[in-house]
C-alpha positions, 0 to 999 in steps of 0.5 A, a space after each residue: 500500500 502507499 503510505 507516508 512515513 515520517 522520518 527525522 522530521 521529513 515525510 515521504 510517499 513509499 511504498 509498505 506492506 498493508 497493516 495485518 495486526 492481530 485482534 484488529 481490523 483492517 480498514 480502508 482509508 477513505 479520508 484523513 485530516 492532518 492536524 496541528 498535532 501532525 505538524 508538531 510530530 514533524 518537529 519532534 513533537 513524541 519523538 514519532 515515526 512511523 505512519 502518522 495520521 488520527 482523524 480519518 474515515 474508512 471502511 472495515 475490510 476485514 476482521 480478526 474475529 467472527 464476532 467482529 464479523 458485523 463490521 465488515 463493509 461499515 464505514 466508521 471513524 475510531 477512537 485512537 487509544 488503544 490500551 493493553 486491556 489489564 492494567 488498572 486504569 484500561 479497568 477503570 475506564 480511562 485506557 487513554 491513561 494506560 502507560 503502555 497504550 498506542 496511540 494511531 498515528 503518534 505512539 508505537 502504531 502506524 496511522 491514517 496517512 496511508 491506503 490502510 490502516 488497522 484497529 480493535 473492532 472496540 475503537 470502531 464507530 459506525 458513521 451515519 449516512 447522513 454524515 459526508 467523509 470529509 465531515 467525519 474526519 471532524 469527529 475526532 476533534 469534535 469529541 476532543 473538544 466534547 472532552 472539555 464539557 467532562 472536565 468543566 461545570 459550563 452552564 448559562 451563567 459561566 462565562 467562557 473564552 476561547 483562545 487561538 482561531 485555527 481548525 481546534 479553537 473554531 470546533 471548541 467554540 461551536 461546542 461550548 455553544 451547544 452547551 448552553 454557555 455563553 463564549 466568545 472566541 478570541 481571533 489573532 487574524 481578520 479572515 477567521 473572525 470573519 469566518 467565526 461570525 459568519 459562522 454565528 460564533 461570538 468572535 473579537 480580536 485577540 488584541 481587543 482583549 483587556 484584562 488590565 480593564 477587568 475584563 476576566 472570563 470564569 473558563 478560558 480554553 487555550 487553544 493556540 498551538 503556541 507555546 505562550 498560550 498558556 501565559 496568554 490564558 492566565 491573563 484572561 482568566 479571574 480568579 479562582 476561575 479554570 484555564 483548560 489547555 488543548 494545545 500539544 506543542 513541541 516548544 517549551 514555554 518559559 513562563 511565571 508561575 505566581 498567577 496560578 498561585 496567587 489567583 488560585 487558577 486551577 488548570 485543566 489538560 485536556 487531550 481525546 473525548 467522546 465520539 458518541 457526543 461528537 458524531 450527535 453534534 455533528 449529526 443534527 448540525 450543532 456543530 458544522 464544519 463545511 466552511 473548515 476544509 479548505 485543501 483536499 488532495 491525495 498522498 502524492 500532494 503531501 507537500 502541499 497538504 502539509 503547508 496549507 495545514 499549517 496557514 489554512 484551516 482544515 487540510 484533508 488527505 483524500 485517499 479511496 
């Protein structure tokens, strides 16, 4: 099969055999998306190699087991940890916290860029008929920004920012929306505010911020991609209120760390979420993501596909 290979922070097309993991299913790629965390495994970003690539839509070719059987032909999306199934954590429900899990596409398993590509038939997720490939490749991180909504009490009274304009800030707005809170989505450029407004989102300019004029939310969400996202948060956030970071960024950021203190700030991580809310919110059009895709091209254009990922919005591999 043709897949890309990252290697020493380069990507190249090649040539490599099709996937056959034991206890896994085979699935066909039909889309995949490349996202900021892509372009930070580029720079080194968990030292990966291999085949990159999490947010995709397939179809299930094959089946390791009989009673995987009812997923062959399916078109689906998958949850991208794979945990060892027997530690604690896997038993507790949270395998996204198993110390030894793989990961599609960033850690010890291959991913999505590629004709191919494999998972336990307990990742899968049916994807409706109503649901276009290039919307599905959003369910990823449409359920990373559901995760959000576990993590924090939002309701009509709590007031919440998004920091950072990319594809993940413009998915986490539209989803602290459809929970009921009132959000505003900071913009750093002209073409995206414009792009949140049309969209109906509440958006300003980063710079039209003011935190020195008391103005401070109770959640601020960073979702920059850049390593002072974070500084930028803490600024905007009131006291005793939550900054909730979405941004894996390879760079490390030097920061003062009295405001946390001081302000009691309590901060959140925040990595993968539910696909079951997500596909919902998706579904009915809660959350739309037709204006996002902005290139669509195959394998041999990954040069492309990768720059215009890293200045555009959403970039999308379409591969069968």
């Amino acid at each position: 099969m043709r897949a890309l290979i990252l290697e020493g922070g380069r990507i190249r097309l090649a040539d490599v055999p099709t996937p056959d993991r034991p206890r896994e299913c085979l699935i066909r790629v039909k889309a995949a998306g490349v996202c900021g965390t892509d372009l930070e495994l580029v720079k080194g970003y968990a030292d990966f190699s291999g085949i990159p690539g999490h947010e995709f839509v397939g179809v299930v070719e094959r089946v390791s087991r009989p009673d995987d059987g009812h997923w062959v032909g399916r078109r689906v999306v998958g949850d991208i940890n794979i945990g060892c199934g027997v530690c604690s954590r896997c038993r507790g429900g949270v395998k996204e916290h198993c110390e030894s899990r793989r990961v599609l596409g960033i850690r010890d398993h291959d991913g999505a860029f590629a004709e191919y590509l494999t998972l336990p038939a307990a990742n899968l997720h049916l994807v409706p008929a109503s649901v276009g490939d290039l919307a599905a490749v959003f369910v990823e991180p449409i359920a990373a920004a559901c995760r959000i909504l576990e993590q924090v009490s939002l309701g009509p009274a709590t007031r919440a920012a998004v920091l950072g304009d990319g594809r993940m800030g413009l998915l986490i707005a539209q989803v602290l929306a459809a929970a009921g809170a009132p959000v505003e989505l900071f913009c750093k450029h002209d073409d995206r505010l414009a792009l949140a407004q049309a969209m109906g989102l509440p958006a300003r300019r980063s710079a039209d911020a003011d935190p020195a004029a008391g103005e401070r939310f109770d959640v601020v969400v960073e979702a920059t991609g850049g390593a002072d996202g974070l500084t930028r948060a803490l600024a905007m956030v009131r006291p005793r209120g939550t900054v909730v970071l979405k941004s894996t960024v390879h760079d490390v950021a030097a920061m003062a760390t009295w405001p946390i203190v001081v302000d009691e700030i309590t901060v959140v991580g925040s990595r993968c979420g539910p696909f079951a809310p997500a596909m919902d919110l998706l579904a009915r059009g809660a959350v739309r993501v037709d204006r996002l895709v902005t290139c669509v091209a195959g394998l041999d254009e990954h040069e492309r596909v990768f720059r215009e990922a890293a200045t555009g919005l959403k970039a999308v591999f379409a591969i069968s």
